[in-house]
TIVO-2410 file (N, C-alpha, C; in nm, 3 decimals):
# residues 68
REC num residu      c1      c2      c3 atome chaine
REC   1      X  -3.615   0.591   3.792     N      A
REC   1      X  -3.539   0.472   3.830    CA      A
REC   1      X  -3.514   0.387   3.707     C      A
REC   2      X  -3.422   0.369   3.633     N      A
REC   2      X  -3.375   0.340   3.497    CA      A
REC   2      X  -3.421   0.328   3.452     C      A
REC   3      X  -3.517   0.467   3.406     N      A
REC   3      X  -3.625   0.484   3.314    CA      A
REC   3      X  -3.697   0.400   3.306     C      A
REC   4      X  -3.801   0.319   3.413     N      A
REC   4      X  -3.846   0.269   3.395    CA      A
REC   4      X  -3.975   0.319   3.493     C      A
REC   5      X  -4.088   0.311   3.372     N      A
REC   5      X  -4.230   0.428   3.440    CA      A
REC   5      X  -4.318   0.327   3.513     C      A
REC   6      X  -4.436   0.364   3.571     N      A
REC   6      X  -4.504   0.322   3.665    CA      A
REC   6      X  -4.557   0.214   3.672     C      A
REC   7      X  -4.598   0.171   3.448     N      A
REC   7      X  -4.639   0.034   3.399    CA      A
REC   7      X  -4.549  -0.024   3.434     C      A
REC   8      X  -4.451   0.003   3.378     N      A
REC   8      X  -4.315  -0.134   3.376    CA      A
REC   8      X  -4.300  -0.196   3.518     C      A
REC   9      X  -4.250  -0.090   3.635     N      A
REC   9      X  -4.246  -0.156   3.771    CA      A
REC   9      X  -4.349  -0.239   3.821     C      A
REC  10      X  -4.534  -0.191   3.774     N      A
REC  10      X  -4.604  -0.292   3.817    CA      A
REC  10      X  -4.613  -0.457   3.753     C      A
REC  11      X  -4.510  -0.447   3.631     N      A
REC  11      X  -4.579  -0.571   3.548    CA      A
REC  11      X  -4.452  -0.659   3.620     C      A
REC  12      X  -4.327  -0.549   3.656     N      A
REC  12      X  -4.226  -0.678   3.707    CA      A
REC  12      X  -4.249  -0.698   3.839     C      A
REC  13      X  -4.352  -0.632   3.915     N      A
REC  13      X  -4.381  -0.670   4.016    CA      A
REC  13      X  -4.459  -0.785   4.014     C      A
REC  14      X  -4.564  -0.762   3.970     N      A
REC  14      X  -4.671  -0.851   3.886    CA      A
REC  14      X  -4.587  -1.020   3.852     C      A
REC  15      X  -4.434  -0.986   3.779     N      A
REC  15      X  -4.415  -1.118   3.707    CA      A
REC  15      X  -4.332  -1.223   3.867     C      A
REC  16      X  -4.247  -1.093   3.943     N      A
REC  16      X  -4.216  -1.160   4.034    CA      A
REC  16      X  -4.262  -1.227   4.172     C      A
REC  17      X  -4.408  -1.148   4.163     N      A
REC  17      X  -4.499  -1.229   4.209    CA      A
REC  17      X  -4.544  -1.364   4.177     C      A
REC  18      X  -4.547  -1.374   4.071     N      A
REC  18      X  -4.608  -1.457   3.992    CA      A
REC  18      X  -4.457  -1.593   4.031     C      A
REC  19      X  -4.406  -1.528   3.977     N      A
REC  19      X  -4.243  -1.655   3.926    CA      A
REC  19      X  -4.205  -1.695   4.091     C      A
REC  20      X  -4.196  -1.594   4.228     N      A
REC  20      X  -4.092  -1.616   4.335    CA      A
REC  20      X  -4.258  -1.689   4.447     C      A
REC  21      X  -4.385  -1.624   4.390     N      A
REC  21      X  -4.479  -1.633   4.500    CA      A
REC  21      X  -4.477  -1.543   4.632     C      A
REC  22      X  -4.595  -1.476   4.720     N      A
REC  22      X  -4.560  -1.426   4.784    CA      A
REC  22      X  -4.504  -1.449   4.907     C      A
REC  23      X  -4.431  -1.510   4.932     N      A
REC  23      X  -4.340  -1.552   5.052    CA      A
REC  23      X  -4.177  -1.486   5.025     C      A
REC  24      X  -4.182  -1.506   4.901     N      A
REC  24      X  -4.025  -1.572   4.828    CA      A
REC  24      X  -3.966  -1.385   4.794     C      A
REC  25      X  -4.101  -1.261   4.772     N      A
REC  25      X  -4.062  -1.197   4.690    CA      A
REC  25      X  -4.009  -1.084   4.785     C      A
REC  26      X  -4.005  -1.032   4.875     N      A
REC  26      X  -3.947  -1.015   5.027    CA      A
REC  26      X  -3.791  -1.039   5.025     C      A
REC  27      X  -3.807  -1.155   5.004     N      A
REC  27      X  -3.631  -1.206   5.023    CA      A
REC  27      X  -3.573  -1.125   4.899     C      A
REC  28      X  -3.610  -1.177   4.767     N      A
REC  28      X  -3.574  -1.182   4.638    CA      A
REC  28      X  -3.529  -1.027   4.632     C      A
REC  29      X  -3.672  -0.884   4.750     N      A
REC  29      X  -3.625  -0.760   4.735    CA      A
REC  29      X  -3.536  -0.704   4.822     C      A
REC  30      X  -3.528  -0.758   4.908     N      A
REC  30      X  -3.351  -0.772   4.988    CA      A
REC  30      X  -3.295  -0.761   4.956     C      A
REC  31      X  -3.287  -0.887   4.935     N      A
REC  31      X  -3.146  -0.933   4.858    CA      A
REC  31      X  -3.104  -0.837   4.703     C      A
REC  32      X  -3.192  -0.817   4.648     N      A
REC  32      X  -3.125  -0.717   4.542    CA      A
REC  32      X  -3.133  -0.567   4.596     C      A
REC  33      X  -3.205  -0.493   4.709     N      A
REC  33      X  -3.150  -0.436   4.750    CA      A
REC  33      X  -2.963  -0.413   4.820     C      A
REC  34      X  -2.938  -0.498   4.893     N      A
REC  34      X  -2.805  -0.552   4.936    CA      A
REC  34      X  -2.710  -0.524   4.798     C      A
REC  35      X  -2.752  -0.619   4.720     N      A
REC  35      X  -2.657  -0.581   4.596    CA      A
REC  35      X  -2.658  -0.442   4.527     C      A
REC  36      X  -2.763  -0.388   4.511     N      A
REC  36      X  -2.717  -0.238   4.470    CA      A
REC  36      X  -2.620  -0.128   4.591     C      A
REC  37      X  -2.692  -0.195   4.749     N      A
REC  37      X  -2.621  -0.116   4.802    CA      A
REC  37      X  -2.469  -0.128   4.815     C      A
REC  38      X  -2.387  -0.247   4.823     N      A
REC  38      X  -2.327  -0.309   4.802    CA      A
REC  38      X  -2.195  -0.253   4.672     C      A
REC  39      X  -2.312  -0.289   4.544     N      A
REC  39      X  -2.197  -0.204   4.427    CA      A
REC  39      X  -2.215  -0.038   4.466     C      A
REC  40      X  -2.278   0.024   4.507     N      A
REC  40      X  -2.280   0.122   4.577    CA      A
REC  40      X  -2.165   0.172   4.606     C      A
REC  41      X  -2.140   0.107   4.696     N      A
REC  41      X  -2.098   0.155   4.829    CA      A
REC  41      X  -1.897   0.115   4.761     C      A
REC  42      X  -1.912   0.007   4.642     N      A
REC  42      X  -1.744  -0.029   4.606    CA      A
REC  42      X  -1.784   0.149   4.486     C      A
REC  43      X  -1.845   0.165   4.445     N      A
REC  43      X  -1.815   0.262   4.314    CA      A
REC  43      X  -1.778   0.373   4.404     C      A
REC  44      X  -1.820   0.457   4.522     N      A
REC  44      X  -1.790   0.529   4.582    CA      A
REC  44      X  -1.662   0.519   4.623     C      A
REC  45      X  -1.616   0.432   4.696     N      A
REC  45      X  -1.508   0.384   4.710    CA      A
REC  45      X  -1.334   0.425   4.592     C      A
REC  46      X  -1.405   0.393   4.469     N      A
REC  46      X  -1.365   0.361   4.399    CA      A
REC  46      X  -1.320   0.496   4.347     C      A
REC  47      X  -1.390   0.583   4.330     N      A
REC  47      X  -1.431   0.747   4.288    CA      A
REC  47      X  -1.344   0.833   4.432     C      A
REC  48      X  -1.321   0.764   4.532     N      A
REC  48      X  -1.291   0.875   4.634    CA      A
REC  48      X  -1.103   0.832   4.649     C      A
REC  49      X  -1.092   0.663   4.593     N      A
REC  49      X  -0.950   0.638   4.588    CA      A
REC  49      X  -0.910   0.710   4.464     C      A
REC  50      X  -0.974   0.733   4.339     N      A
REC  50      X  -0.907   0.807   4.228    CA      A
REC  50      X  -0.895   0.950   4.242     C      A
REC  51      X  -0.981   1.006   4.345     N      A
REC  51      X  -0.992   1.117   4.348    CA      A
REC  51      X  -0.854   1.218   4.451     C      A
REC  52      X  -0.814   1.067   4.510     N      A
REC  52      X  -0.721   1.102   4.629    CA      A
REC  52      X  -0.558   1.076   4.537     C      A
REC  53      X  -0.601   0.944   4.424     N      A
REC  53      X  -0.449   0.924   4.310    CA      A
REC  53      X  -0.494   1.090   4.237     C      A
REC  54      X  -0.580   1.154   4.251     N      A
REC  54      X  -0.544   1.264   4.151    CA      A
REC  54      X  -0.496   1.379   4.197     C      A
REC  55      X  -0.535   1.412   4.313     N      A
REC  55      X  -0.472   1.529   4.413    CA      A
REC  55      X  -0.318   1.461   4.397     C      A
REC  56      X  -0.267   1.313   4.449     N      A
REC  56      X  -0.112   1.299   4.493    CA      A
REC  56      X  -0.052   1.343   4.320     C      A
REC  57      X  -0.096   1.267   4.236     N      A
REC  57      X  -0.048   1.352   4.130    CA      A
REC  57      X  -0.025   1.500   4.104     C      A
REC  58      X  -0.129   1.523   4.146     N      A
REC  58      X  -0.112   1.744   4.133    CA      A
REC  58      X  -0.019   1.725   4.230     C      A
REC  59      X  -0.012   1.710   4.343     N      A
REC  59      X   0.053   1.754   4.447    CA      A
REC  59      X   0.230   1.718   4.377     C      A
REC  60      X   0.255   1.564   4.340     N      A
REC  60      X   0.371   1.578   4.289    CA      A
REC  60      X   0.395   1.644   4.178     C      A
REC  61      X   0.329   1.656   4.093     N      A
REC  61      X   0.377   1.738   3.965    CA      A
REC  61      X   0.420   1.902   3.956     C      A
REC  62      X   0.330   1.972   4.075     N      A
REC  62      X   0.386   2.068   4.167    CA      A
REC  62      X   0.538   2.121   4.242     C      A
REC  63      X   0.556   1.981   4.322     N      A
REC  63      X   0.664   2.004   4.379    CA      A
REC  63      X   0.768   1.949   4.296     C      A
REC  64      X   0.750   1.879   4.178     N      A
REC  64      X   0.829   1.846   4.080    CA      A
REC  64      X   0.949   2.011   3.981     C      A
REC  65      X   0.796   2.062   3.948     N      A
REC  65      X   0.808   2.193   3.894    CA      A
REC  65      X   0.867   2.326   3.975     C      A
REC  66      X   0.862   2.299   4.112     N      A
REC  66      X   0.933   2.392   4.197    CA      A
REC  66      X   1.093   2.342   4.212     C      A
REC  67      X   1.115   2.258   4.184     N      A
REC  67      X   1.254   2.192   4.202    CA      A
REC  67      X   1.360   2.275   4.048     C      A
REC  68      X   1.274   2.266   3.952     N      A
REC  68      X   1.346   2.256   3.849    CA      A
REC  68      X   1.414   2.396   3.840     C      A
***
């Protein structure tokens, strides 16, 4: 998980404990869950609209070349 090993996750667990308290750190992992799922879910998006501009391209450049 972006290269980051077993120390590292406990110390930012550790700090956001520390900084949000434990009430606060619940929300805090929500909520940045939400946002990864979120840009997620636009990059997919994003990858399946270029992927659909790249077929209409083949597809016209095709029937372009059968014309000529």
């Amino acid at each position: 998980m972006f290269g980051l090993g077993l120390t590292e996750i406990l110390i930012l667990a550790l700090v956001l404990l520390l900084f949000f308290g434990p009430y606060k750190v619940n929300d805090v992992a929500k909520s940045i869950g939400q946002g990864f799922r979120k840009f997620k879910e636009a990059k997919d998006e994003i990858e399946i609209s270029a992927q659909d501009q790249e077929k209409l391209d083949r597809h016209s450049k095709s029937g372009k070349n059968k014309d000529s």
